[in-house]
Each structure stands twice: as structure tokens, then as C-alpha cells.
C-alpha positions in Angstrom: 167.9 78.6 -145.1 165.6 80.3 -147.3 166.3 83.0 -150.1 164.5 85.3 -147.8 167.4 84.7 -145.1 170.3 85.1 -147.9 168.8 88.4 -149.2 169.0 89.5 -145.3 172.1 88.4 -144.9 173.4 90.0 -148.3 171.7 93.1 -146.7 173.8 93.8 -143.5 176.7 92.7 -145.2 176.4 95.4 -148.0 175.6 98.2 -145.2 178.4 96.9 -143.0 181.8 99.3 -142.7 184.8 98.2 -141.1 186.1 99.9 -137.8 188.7 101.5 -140.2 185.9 103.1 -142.5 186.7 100.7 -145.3 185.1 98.0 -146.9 187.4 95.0 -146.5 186.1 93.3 -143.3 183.0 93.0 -145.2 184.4 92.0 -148.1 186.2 89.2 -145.8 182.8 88.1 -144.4 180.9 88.3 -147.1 183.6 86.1 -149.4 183.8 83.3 -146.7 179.7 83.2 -146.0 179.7 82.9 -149.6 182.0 79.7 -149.7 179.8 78.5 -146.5 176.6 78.9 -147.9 177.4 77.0 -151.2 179.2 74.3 -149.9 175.4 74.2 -147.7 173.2 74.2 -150.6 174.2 73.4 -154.2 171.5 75.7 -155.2 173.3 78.9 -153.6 174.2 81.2 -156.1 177.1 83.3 -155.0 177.4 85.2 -157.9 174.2 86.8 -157.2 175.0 86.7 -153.5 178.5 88.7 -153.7 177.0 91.5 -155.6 174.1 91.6 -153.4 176.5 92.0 -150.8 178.5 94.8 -152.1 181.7 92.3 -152.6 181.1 92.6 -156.5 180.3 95.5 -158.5 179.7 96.7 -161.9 182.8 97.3 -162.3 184.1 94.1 -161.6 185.9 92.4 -164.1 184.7 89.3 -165.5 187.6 87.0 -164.6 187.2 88.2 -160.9 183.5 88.0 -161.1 183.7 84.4 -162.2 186.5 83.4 -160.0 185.0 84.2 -157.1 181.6 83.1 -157.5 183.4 79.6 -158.5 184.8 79.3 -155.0 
């Protein structure tokens, strides 16, 4: 896959709402691809990936930020 297809991916996932109108079916998908995707390509960066996606935010915290792009 090319950064091309991540940043699509990343896309949809960000613009996707749940059938409840939440966010945490995306935030389900968009954790696992994550894991998926680096496990791939050692060159994945999820970090850059989850926030793309809408998983992680500005106002993250750290600790979270780092845990879960370390998955």
C-alpha cells in the first residue's frame, strides 16, 4: 500500500459516524486498521495515522497518544 492509499483510508475513517451518531465504531476501526497496517509495514506510522483518522486529537493526552500509536 502506498501513503496515498493510508491517507484515503484515514479519510473515510475520519468522516465515518456510527449508526448511533457517535464516533466509537470508528474509533474501533480505525484502532484495529492501525494495529493491521503496522504489523504490514514497519514503516506505518500510526501516530500520524490515528490523528488523521479522527481517533486522536489535540486534546489527547500524551500518555494515550503514545500508547496507542505503540500498539
Amino acid at each position: 500500500m502506498t501513503r496515498k492509499d493510508y491517507e484515503l483510508i484515514a479519510k473515510v475513517l475520519r468522516d465515518f459516524v456510527g449508526d448511533s451518531g457517535d464516533s466509537i465504531d470508528r474509533d474501533k476501526i480505525a484502532f484495529a486498521l492501525s494495529k493491521a497496517l503496522a504489523q504490514e509495514n514497519p514503516r506505518f506510522d500510526a501516530k500520524r495515522f490515528l490523528f488523521a483518522s479522527g481517533f486522536l486529537n489535540e486534546f489527547t493526552p500524551a500518555r494515550f497518544v503514545d500508547w496507542a500509536s505503540n500498539q
